[in-house]
C-alpha positions as CSV (number, residue, x, y, z in Angstrom):
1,X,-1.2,-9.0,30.2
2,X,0.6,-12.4,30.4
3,X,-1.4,-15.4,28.6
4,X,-0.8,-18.7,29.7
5,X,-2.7,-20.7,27.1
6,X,-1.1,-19.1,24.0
7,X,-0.1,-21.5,21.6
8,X,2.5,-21.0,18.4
9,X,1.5,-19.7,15.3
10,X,1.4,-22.2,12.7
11,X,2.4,-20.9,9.0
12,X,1.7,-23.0,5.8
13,X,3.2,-21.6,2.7
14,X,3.5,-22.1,-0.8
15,X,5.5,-20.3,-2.9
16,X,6.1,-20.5,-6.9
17,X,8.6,-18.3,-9.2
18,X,10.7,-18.0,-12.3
19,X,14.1,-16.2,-13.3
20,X,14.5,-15.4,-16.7
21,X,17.2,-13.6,-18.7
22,X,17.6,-12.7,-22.1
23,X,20.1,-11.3,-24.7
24,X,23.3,-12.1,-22.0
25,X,21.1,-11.4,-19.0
26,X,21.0,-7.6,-20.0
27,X,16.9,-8.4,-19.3
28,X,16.0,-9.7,-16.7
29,X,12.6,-10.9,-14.7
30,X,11.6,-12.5,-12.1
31,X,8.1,-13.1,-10.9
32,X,6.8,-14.9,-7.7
33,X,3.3,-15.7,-6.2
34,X,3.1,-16.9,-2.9
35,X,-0.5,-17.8,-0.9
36,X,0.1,-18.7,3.2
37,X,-2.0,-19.0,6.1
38,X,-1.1,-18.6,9.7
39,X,-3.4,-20.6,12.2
40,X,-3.1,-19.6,15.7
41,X,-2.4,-15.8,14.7
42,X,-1.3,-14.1,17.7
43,X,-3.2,-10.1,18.3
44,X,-3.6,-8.0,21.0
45,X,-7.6,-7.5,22.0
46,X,-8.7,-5.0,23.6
47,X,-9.7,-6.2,27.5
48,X,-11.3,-3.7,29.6
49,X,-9.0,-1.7,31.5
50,X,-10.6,-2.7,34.8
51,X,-8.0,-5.5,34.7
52,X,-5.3,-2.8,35.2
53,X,-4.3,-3.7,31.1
54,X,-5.5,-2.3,27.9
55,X,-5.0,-5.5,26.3
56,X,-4.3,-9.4,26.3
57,X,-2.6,-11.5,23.3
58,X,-4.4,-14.2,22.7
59,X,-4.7,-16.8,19.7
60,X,-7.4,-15.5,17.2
61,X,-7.8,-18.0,14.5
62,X,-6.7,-18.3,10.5
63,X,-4.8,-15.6,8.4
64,X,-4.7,-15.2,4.6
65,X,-1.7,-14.1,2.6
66,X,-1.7,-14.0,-0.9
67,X,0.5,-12.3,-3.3
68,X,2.5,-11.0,-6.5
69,X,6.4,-9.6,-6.5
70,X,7.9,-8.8,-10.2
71,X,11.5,-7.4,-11.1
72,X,12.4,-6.5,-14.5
73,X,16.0,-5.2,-14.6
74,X,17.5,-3.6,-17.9
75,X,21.5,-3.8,-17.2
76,X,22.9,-1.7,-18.7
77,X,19.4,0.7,-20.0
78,X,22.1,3.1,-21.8
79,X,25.6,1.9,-22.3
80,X,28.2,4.6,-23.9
81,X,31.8,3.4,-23.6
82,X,32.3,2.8,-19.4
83,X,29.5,4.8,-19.0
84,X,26.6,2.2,-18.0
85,X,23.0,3.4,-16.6
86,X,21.2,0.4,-15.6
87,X,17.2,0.3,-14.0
88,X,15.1,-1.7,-12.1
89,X,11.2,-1.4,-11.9
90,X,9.6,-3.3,-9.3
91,X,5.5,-4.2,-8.8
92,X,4.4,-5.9,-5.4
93,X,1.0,-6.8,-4.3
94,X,0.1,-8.4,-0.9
95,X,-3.5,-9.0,0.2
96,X,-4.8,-10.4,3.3
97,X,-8.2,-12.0,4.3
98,X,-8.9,-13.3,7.8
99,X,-10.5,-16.8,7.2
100,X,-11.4,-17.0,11.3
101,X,-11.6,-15.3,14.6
102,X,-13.0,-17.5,17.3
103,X,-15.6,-19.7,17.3
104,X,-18.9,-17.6,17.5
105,X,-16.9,-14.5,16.5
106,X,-17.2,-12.3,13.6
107,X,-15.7,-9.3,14.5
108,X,-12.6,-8.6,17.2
109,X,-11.1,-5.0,17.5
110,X,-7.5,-4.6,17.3
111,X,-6.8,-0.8,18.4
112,X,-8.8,2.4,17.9
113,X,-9.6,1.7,14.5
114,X,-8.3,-1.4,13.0
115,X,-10.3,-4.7,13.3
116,X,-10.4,-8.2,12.1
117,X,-13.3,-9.1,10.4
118,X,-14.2,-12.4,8.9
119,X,-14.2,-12.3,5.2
120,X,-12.6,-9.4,4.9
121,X,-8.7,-8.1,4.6
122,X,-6.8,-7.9,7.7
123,X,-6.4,-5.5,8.8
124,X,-9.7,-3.8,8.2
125,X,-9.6,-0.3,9.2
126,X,-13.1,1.4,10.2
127,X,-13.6,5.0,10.6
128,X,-16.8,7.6,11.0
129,X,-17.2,9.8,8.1
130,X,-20.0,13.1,8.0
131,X,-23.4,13.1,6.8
132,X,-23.8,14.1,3.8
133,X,-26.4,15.7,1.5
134,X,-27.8,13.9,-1.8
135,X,-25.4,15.9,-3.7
136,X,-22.3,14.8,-1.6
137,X,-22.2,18.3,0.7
138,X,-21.2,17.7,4.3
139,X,-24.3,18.5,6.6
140,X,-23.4,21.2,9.4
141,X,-25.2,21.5,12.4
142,X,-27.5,24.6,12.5
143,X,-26.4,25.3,16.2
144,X,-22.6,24.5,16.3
145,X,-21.5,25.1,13.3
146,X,-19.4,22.4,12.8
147,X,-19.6,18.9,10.4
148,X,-22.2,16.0,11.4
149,X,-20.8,13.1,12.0
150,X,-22.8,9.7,11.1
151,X,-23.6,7.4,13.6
152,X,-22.2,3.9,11.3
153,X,-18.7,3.3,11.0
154,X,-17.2,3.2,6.9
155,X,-14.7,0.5,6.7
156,X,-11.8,1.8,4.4
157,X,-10.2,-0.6,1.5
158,X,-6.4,-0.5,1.9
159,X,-4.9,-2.8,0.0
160,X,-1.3,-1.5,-0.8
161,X,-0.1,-1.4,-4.0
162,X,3.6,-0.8,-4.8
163,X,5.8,0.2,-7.4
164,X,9.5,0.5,-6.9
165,X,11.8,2.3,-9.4
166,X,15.5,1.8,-9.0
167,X,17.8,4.0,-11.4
168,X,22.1,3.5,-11.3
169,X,24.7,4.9,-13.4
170,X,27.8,3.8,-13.4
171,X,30.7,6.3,-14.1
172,X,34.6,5.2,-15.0
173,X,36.1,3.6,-11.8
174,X,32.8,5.1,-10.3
175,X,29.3,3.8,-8.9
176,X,26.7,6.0,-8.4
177,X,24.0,4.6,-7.0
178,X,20.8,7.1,-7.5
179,X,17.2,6.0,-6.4
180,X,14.3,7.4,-7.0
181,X,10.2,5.6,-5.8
């Protein structure tokens, strides 16, 4: 549904890093760390579908970004006449946190699952899980047979994590390029 009274989203970022190279630039490594924060972070919420819509963008208050990115390249790794094999190894972490929703909000559902949360990382993903005995066991039901489901939602932690490896070897008046995660 069309919103009249959205505003832009504002981003404020800051951003620090550092190149370094050593013995001819056959080592390399660079490493930035960024922090931003959007104001005025556009979202779909969820209306009531009375309206003829399942949902309305609307301006949900302030975003957190924070994160690390690191490269360290070894060019060549192996170097035998014009043979050359050279690597790259790559570590990125992002991590969001929403700082506010709307005045007098807390919580504001995104889609079947996914919220924003105050306080917490965005997005925040909140499932049902089964009851369980002390010793971890899922509970069945005596009549149907199948898992209990609890009755409180279990919100997940899913902050990514990723490392990239990049491999290339380099033949006589060849390039192969071979990756490889």
């Amino acid at each position: 549904m069309s919103n009249a009274n959205l505003k832009p989203e504002l981003t404020n970022e800051i951003e620090v890093g550092i190149e370094l190279g050593f013995l001819k630039s056959r080592i390399g490594l660079d490493v930035n760390a960024y922090k931003q924060n959007t104001k005025n972070q556009t979202i779909p919420a969820t209306i009531s579908t009375a309206t003829g819509y399942g949902s309305e963008y609307i301006n949900a208050g302030e975003l957190q970004n924070s994160g690390l990115e690191t490269d360290l390249k070894l060019n060549p790794l192996l170097g035998i006449g014009d043979f050359n094999w050279n690597m790259t190894v790559s570590y990125a972490y992002n991590t969001s946190k929403v700082i506010s929703i709307l005045p007098g909000l807390n919580e504001l559902p995104i889609g079947d699952v996914s919220y924003a949360i105050v306080g917490q990382q965005f997005p925040s993903i909140k499932v049902t899980d089964f009851v369980r005995d002390p010793q971890g066991h899922i509970v069945v039901d005596a009549t149907t047979g199948l898992p209990t489901r609890a009755t409180a939602t279990v919100n997940m932690d899913t902050v990514p994590r990723i490392i990239f490896w990049r491999s290339q070897v380099i033949l006589p008046g060849k390039d192969y390029p071979k990756r490889c995660c």
